[in-house]
TITOR-946383 format. One record per residue: residue in one letter; x, z, y of N, C-alpha, C in turn. Coordinates in steps of 0.05 Angstrom, whole numbers, padded with zeros to 5 digits, always signed. Each point is the difference from the previous one (the first is absolute). Example, Ala and Ser with C-alpha at 12.3 -4.5 7.8 and 13.67 -1.06 7.14 Angstrom:
! TITOR-946383
A+00264+00156-00114-00018+00000+00024+00018+00000+00024/S-00007-00014+00021+00016+00001+00024-00015+00014+00022/
***
This chain:
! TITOR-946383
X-00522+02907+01836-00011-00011-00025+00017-00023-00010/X+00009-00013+00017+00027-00032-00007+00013+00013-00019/X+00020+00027+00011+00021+00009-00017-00020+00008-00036/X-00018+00006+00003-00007+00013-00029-00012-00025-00013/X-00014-00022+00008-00010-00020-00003+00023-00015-00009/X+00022-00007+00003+00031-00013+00000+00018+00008-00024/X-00008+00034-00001+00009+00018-00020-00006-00005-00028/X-00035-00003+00006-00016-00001-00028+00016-00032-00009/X+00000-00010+00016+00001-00043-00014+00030+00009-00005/X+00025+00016+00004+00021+00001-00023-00004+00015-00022/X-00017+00023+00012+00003+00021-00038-00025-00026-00016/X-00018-00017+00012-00018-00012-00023+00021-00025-00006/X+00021-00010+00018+00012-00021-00017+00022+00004-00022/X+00009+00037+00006+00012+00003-00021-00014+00001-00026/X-00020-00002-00006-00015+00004-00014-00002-00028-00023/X+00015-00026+00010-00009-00016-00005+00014-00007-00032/X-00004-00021-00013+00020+00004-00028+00025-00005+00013/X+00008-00012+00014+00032-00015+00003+00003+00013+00027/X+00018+00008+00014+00009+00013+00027+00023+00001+00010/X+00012-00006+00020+00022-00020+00023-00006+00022+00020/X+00022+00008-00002+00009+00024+00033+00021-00010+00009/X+00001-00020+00025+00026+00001+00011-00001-00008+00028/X+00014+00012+00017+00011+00007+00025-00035+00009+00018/X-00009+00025-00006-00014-00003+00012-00034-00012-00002/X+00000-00017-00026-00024-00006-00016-00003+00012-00021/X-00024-00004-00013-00016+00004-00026-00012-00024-00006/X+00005-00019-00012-00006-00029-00019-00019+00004-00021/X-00017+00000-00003-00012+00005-00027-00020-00021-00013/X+00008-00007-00026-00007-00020-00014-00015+00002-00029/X-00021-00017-00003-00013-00005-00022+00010-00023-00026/X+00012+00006-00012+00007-00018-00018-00018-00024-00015/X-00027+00012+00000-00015-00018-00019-00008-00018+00026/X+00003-00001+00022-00008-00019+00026+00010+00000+00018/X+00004-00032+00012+00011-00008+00029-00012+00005+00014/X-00013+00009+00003-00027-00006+00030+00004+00023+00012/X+00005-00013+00027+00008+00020+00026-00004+00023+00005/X-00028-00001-00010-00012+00033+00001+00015+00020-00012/X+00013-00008-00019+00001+00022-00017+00035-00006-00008/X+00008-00017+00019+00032+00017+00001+00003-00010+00027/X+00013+00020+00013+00008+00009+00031+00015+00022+00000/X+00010+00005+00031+00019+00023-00002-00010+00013+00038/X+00013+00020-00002-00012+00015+00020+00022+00019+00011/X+00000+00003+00028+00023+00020+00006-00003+00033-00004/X+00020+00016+00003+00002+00019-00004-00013+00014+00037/X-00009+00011+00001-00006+00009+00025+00023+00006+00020/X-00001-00007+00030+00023-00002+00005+00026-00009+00000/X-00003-00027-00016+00015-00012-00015+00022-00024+00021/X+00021-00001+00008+00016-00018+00017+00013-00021-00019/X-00006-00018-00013+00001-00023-00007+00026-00017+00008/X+00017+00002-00013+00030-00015+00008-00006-00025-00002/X+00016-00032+00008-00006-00027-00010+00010+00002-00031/X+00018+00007-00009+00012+00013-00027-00030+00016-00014/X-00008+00008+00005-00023+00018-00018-00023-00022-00004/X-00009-00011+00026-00018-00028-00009+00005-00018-00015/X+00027-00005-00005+00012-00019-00009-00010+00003-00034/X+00015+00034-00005-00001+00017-00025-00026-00007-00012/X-00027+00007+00014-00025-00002-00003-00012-00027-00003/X+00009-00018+00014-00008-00027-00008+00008-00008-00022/X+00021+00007-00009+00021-00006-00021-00011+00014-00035/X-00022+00031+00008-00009+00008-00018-00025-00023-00014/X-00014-00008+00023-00021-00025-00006+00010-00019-00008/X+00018-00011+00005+00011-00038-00005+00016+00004-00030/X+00000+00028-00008+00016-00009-00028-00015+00007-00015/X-00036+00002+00009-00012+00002-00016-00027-00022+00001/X+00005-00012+00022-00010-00022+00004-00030-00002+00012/X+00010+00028+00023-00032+00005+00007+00013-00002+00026/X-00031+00004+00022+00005-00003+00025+00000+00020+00020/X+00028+00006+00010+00002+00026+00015-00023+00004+00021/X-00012+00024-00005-00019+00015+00014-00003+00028+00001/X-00021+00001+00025+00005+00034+00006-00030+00006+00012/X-00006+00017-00006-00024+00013+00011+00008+00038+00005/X-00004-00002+00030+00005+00027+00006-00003+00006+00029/X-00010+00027+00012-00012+00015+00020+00029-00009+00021/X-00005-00020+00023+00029-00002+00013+00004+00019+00017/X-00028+00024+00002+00008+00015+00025+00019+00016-00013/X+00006+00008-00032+00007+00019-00009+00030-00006-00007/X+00008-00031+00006+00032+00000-00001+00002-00026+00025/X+00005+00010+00022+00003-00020+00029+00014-00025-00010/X+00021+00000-00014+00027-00005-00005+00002-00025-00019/X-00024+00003-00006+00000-00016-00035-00008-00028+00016/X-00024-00017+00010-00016-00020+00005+00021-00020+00018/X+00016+00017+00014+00021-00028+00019+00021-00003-00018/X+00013+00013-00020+00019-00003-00017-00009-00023-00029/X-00026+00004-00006-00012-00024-00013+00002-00021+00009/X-00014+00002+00032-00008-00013+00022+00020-00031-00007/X+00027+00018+00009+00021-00009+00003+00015-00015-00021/X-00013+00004-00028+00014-00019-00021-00016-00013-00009/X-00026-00003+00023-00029-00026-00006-00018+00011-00011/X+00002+00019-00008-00035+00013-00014-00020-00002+00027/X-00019-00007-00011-00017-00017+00013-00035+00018-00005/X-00016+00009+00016-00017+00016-00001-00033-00021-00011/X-00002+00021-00024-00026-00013-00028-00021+00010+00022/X+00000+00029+00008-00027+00013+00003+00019+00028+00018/X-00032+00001+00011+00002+00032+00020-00023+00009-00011/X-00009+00022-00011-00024+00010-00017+00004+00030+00016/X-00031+00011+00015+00000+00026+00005-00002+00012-00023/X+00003+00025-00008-00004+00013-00007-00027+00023+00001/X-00014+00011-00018-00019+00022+00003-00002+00018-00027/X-00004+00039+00014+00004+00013-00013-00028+00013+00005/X+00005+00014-00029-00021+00016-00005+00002+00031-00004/X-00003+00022+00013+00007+00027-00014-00029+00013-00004/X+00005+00025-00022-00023+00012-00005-00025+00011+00014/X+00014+00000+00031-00035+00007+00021+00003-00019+00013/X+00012-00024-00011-00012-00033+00014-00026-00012-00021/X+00012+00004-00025-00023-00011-00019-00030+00001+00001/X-00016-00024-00008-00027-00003+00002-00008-00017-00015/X-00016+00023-00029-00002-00006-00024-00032-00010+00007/X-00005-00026-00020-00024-00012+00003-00016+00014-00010/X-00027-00004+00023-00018+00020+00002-00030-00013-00009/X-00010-00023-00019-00010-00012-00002-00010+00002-00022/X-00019+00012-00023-00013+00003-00018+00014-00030-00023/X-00004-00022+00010+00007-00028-00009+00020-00012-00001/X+00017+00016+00008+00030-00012+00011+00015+00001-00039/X+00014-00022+00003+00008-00007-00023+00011+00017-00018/X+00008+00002-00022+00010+00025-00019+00023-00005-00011/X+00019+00018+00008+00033-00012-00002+00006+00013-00016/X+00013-00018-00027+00009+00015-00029+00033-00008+00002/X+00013+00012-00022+00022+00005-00002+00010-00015-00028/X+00023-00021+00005-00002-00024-00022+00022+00025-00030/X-00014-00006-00024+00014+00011-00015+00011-00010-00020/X-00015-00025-00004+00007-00018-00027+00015-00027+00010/X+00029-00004-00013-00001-00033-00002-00007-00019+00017/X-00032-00003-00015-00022-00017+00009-00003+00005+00030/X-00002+00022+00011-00006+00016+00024+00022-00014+00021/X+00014+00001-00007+00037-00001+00021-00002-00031-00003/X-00006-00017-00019+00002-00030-00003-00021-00003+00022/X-00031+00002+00001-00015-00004+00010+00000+00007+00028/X+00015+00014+00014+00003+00006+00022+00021-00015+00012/X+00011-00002-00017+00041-00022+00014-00018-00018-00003/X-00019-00017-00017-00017-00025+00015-00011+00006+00019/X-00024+00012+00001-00012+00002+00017+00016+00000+00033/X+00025+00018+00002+00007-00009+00022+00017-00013+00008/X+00008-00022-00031+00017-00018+00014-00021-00027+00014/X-00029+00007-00009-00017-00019+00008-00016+00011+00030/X+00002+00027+00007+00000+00006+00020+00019-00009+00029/X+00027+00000-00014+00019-00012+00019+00004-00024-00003/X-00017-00024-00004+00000-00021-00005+00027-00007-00008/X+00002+00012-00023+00029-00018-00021+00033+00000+00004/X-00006+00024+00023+00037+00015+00010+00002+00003-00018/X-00009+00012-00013+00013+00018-00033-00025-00021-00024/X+00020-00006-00013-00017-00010-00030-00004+00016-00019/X-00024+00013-00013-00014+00021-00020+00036-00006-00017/X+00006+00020-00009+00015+00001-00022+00013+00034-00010/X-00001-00005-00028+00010+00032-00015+00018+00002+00016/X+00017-00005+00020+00020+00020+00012-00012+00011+00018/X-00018-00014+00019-00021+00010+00010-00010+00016-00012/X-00014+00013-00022-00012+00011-00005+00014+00029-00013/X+00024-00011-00005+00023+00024-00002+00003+00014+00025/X-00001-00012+00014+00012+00011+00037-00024+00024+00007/X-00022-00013-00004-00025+00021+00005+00008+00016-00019/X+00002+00009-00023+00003+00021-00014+00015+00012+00008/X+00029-00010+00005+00016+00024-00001-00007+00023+00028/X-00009-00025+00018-00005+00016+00018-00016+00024+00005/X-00019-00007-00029-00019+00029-00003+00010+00018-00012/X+00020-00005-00013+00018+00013-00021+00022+00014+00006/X+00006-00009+00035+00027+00007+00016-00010+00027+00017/X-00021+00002-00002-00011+00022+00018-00014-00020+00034/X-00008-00023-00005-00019-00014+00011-00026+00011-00008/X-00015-00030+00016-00032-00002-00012-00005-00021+00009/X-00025-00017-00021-00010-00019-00008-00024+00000-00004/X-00026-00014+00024-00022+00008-00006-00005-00037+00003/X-00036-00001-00012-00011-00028+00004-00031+00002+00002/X-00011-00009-00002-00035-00003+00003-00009-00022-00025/X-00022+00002-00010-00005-00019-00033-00023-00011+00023/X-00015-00024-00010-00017-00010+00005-00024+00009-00030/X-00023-00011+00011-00023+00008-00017+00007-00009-00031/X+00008-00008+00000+00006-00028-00024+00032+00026-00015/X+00007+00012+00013+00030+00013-00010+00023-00010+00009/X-00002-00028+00021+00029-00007+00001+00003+00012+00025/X+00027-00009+00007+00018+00017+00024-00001-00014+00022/X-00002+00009+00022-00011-00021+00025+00016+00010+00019/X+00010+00018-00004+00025+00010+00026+00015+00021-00006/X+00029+00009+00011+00006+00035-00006+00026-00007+00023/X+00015+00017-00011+00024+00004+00019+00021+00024-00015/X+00023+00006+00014+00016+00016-00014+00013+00023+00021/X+00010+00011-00009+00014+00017+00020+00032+00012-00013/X+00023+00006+00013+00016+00004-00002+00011+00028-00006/X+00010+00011-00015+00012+00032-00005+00007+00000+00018/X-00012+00026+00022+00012+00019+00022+00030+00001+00004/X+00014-00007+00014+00028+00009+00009-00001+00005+00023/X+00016+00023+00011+00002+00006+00038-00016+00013+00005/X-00011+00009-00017-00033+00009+00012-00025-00024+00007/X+00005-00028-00010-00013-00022+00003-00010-00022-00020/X-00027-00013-00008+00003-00016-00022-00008-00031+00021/X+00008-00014-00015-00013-00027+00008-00025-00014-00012/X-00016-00006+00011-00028-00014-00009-00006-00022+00005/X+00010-00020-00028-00001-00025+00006-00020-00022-00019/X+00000-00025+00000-00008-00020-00014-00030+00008-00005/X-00014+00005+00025-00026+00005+00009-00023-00030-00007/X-00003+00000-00022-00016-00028-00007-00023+00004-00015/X-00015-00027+00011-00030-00002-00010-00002-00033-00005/X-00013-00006-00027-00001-00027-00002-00028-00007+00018/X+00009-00028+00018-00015-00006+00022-00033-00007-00012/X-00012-00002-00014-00020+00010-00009-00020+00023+00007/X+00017+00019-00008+00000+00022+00010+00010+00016+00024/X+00003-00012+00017+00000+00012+00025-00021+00011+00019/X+00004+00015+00011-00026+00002+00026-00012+00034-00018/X+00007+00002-00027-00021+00024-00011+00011+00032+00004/X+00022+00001+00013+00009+00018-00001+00033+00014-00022/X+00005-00017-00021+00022+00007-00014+00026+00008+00013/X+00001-00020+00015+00030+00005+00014+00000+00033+00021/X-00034+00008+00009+00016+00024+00010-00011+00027-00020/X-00019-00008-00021+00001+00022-00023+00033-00002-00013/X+00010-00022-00006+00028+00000-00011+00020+00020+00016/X+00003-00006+00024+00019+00014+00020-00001+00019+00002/X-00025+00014-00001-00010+00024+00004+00010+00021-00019/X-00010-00015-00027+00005+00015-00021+00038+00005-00006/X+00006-00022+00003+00031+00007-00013+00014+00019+00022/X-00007-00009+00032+00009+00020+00014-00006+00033+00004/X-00024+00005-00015-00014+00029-00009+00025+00003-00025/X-00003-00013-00015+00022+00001-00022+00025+00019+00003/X+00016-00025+00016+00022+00013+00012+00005+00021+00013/X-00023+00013+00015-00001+00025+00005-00004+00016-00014/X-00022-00001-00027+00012+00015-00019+00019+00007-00014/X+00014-00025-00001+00033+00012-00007+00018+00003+00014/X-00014+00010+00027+00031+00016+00014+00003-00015+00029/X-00002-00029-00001+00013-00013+00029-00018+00004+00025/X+00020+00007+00020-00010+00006+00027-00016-00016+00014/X+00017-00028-00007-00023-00026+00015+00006-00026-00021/X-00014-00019-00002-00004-00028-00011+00007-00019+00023/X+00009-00027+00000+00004-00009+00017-00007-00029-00018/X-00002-00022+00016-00006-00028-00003+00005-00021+00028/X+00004-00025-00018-00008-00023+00028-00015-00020-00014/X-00010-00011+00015-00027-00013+00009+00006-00030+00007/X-00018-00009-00008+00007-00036+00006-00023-00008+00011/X-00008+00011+00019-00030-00018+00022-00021+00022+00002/X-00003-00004+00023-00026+00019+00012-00023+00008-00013/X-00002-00009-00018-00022+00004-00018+00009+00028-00017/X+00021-00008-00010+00009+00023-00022+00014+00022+00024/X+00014-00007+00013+00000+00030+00016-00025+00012+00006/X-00027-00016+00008-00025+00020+00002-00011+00019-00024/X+00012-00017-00026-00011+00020-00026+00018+00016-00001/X+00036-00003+00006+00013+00020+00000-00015+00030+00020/X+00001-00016+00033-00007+00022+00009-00018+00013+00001/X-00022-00006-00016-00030+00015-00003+00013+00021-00020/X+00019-00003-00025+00009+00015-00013+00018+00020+00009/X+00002-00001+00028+00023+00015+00014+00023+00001+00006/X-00003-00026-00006+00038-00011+00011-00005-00010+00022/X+00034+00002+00013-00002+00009+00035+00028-00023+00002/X+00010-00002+00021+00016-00024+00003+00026+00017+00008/X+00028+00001-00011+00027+00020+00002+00029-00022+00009/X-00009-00021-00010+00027-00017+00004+00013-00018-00006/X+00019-00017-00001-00001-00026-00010+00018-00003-00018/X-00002-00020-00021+00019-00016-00021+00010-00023+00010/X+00024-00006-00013+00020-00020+00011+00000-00015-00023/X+00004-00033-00012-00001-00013-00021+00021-00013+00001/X+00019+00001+00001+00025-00024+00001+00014-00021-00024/X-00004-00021+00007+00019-00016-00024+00019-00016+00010/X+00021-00002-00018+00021-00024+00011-00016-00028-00014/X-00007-00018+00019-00001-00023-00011+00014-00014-00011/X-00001-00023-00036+00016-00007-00012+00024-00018+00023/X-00005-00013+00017+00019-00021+00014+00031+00026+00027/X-00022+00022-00009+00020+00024+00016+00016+00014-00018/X-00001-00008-00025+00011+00014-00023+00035-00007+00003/X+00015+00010-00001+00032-00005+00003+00012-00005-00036/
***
């Protein structure tokens, strides 16, 4: 699962607007934002990492004034983590991983369980990039690029679901990634803390990962930030497959 899991994070970073292939990486960058998340680079599977190729790759970040990083499956390239290692990239996070395939799933069975719509307007995609930038207490600030990002992703052959409160507003959703490898990703799993405890986060999960099986992908996959949300993951049928690697060069390691 590393190698196809490793696979999917280069065909989704080619995906990105701006894209950096060299020696062995995939760089991929967001123009309208710095923020870490959303530009990184990732190895090619199998990938043997020269000090010349790191060099290359650091070199794609610093002339653009971001901070070299990598997120990627290290079982799936041995080669890559001591060659970072080695020019000071310095480890953010170890995040398991968990997958979901179609006779793992376990769709909520609950008469009351929350009712997950599909954002179509504008208004819809704005209201949800708040909602979970107030979910993630303020990583991400509500903003139209935000709210562009969710679209396209519905628009890319993703999906984008949320839950309204009584009142009509948006109290949680999440997104999911166009299938590559036979794999999508299911991420930015949020509920404004209000609203917690009612069930959204695993009607959300549920639903987009049913989704994605309707259009084709073998399994969904996600990671998880605390025992809590792996229990709503795994009630939904996600199972635990393997780990992510987070690496950054720190600014004072920068050459």
């Amino acid at each position: 699962m590393d190698v196809q899991i490793q696979s999917f994070a280069v065909t989704n970073l080619r995906r990105r607007p701006l894209v950096v292939e060299t020696g062995g990486f995939v760089a991929g960058f967001t123009p309208d934002t710095d923020h870490p998340y959303l530009n990184y680079a990732t190895p090619l599977p199998g990938a043997e990492p020269t000090e010349q190729d790191v060099a290359a790759l650091i070199g794609a970040f610093r002339e653009r004034g971001l901070l070299p990083r990598l997120e990627f499956a290290p079982q799936a390239a041995p080669a890559v983590a001591p060659a970072l290692r080695a020019a000071g990239f310095g480890t953010e996070a170890v995040h398991e991983y968990l997958v979901c395939t179609p006779h793992t799933l376990i769709l909520p069975q609950a008469a009351d369980s929350p009712r997950v719509q599909i954002p179509t307007t504008d208004e819809d995609f704005a209201a949800l990039d708040a909602a979970l930038a107030e979910a993630f207490g303020g990583v991400f600030a509500p903003s139209a690029e935000g709210a562009a990002r969710l679209r396209r992703t519905q628009r890319s052959g993703g999906a984008v679901r949320f839950v309204r409160d009584p009142e009509g507003g948006i109290v949680g959703g999440a997104s999911c990634s166009p299938a590559a490898e036979g794999t999508a990703e299911l991420s930015g799993v949020g509920t404004r803390p209000a609203y917690r405890g009612r069930g959204i986060a695993a009607a959300v999960t549920a639903a987009l990962t049913e989704a994605m099986f309707a259009q084709g992908a073998g399994s969904v996959w996600l990671e998880y930030s605390g025992e809590g949300s792996r229990r709503v993951y795994e009630r939904a049928g996600y199972r635990p497959q393997g780990t992510r690697l987070y690496l950054s060069l720190p600014p004072a390691q920068q050459p």
